[in-house]
C-alpha positions as YAML, in Angstrom:
chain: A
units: angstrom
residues:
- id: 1
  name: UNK
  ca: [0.00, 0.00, 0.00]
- id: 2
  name: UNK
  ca: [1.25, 3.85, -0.80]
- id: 3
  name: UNK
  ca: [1.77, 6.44, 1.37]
- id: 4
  name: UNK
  ca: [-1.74, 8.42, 1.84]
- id: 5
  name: UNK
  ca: [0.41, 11.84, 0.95]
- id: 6
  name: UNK
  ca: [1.65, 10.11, -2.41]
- id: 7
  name: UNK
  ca: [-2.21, 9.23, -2.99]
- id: 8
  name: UNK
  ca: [-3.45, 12.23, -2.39]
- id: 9
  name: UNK
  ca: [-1.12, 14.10, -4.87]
- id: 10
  name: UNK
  ca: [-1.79, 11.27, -7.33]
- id: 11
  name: UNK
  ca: [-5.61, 12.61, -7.40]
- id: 12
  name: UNK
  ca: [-4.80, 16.25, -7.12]
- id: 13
  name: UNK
  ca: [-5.21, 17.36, -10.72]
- id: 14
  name: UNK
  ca: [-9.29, 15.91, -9.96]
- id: 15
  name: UNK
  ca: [-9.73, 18.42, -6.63]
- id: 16
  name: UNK
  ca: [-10.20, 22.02, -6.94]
- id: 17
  name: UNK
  ca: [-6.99, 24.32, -6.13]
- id: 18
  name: UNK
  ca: [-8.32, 25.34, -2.45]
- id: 19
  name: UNK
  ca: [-8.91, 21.81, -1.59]
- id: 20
  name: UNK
  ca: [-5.45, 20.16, -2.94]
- id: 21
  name: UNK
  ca: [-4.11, 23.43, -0.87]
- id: 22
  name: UNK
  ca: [-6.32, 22.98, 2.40]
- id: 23
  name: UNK
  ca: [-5.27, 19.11, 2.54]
- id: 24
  name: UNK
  ca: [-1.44, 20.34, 2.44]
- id: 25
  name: UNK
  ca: [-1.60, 22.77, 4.69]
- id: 26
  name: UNK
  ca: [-3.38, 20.56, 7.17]
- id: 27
  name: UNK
  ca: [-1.04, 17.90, 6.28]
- id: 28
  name: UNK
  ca: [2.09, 20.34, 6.44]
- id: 29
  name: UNK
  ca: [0.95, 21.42, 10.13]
- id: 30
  name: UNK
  ca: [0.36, 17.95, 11.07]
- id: 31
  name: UNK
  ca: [3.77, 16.90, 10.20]
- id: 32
  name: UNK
  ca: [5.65, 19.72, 12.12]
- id: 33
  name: UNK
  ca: [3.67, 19.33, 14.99]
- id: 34
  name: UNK
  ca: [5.19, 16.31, 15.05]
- id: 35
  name: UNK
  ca: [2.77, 13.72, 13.41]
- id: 36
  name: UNK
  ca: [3.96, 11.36, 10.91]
- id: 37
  name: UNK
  ca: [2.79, 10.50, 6.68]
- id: 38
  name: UNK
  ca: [1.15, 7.27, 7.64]
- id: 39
  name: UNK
  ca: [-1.01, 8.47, 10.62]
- id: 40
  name: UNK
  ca: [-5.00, 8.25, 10.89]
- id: 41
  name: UNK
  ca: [-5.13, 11.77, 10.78]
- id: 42
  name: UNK
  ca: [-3.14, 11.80, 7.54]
- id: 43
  name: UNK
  ca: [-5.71, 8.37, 6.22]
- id: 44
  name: UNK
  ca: [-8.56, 11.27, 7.06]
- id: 45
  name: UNK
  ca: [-6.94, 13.37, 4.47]
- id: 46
  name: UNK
  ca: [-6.90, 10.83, 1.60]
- id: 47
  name: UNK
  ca: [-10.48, 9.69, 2.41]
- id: 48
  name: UNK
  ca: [-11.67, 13.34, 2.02]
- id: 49
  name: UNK
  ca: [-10.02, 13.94, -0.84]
- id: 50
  name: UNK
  ca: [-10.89, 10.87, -2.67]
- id: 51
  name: UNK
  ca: [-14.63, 11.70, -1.54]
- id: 52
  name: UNK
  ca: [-14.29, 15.04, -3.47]
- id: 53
  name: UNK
  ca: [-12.83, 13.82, -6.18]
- id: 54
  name: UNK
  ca: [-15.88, 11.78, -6.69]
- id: 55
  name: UNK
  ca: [-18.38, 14.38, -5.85]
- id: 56
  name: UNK
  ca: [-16.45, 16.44, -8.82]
- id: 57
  name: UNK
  ca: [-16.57, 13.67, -11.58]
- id: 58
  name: UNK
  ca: [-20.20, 13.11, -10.35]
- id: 59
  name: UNK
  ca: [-21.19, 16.61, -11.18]
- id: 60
  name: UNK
  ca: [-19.19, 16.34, -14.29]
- id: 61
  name: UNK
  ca: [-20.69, 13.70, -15.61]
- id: 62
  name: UNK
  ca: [-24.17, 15.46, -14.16]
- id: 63
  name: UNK
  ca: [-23.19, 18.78, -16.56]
...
C-alpha cells in the first residue's frame, strides 16, 4: 500500500486548487507538529479527498 500523501497528490489534478491546498496545509501542520505520513489523521486526508474527487466527476458527468 502507498503512502496516503503520495495518494493524495496522485488525485490532485481531480480536486479544486483550495482543496489540494487545504489538505497540504493541514497535512504540512500535522507533520511539524510532530505527526507522521502514515497516521490516521493523515488516512482522514486521503479519504476526504478521494470523496471530493468523486463528488467532482459526479457533477461532471451530471453537466
Amino acid at each position: 500500500m502507498s503512502k496516503p500523501i503520495q495518494e493524495i497528490y496522485a488525485i490532485g489534478d481531480k480536486l479544486p486548487p483550495e482543496v489540494l491546498m487545504d489538505i497540504d496545509n493541514r497535512i504540512a501542520d500535522w507533520l511539524m507538529s510532530g505527526g507522521n505520513d502514515d497516521d490516521p489523521y493523515v488516512w482522514q486526508q486521503l479519504r476526504y479527498a478521494r470523496n471530493v474527487s468523486e463528488l467532482m466527476e459526479r457533477r461532471k458527468q451530471n453537466a
